[in-house]
C-alpha positions in Angstrom: 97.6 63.2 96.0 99.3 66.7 97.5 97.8 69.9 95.9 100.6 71.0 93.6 101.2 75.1 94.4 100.9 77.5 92.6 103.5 78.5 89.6 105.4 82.1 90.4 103.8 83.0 87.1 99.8 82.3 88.7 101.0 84.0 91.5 101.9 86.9 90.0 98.7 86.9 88.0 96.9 86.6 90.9 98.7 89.8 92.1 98.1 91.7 89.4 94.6 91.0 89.2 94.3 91.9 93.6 96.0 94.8 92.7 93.4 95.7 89.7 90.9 94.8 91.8 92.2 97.2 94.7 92.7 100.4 91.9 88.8 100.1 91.0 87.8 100.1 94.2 89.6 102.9 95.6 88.5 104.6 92.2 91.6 104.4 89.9 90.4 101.5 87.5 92.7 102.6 84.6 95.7 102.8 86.8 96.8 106.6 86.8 97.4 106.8 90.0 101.7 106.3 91.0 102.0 103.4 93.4 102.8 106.2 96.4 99.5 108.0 95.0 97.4 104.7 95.4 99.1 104.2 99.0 98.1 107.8 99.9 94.6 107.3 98.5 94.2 104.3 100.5 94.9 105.8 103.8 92.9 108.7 103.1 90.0 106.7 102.5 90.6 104.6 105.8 91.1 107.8 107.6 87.9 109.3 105.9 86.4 105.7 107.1 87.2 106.3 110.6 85.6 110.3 111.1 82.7 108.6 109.0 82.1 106.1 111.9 82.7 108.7 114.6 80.3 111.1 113.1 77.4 108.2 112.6 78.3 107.4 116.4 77.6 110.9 117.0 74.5 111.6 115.3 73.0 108.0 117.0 73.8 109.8 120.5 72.2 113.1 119.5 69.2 111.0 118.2 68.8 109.0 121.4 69.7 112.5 123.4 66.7 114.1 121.5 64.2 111.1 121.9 64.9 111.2 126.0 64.4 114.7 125.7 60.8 115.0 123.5 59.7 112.0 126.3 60.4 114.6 129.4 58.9 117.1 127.4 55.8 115.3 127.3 55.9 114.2 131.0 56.1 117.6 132.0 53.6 118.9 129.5 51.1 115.6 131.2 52.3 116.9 134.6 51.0 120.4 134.0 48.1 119.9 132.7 47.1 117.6 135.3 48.1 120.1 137.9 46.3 122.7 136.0 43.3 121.2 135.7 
């Protein structure tokens, strides 16, 4: 038997409630923002998203940049004291 589709009137619930569900999660659960407010608050979060990313990508290369360092460090500290010795 063919799956009967969906009614315009379920589809438009089921936009509603996407839509609901999009407003909580950018942080507007009551619906105060103005639809070009919730567009603008979206982008801002993705933007917000991507200098996240770039910073975390950042602080990883300073990490593994400090961890190659401390090991020369202790090479050369090994190295002279063996020389000194």
């Amino acid at each position: 038997m063919p799956k009967k589709s969906p009614s315009k009137t379920d589809r438009q619930s089921a936009l509603l409630g996407l839509l609901a569900d999009i407003r909580a999660a950018v942080g507007d659960p009551t619906g105060n923002l103005m639809q070009d407010e919730l567009v603008d608050r979206c982008r801002k979060l993705r933007a917000d998203n991507e200098l996240l990313s770039a910073a975390n990508a950042d602080t990883k290369r300073i990490a593994e940049q400090r961890n190659r360092m401390e090991s020369a460090l202790k090479k050369i500290a090994w190295i002279a004291r063996t020389v000194l010795q």
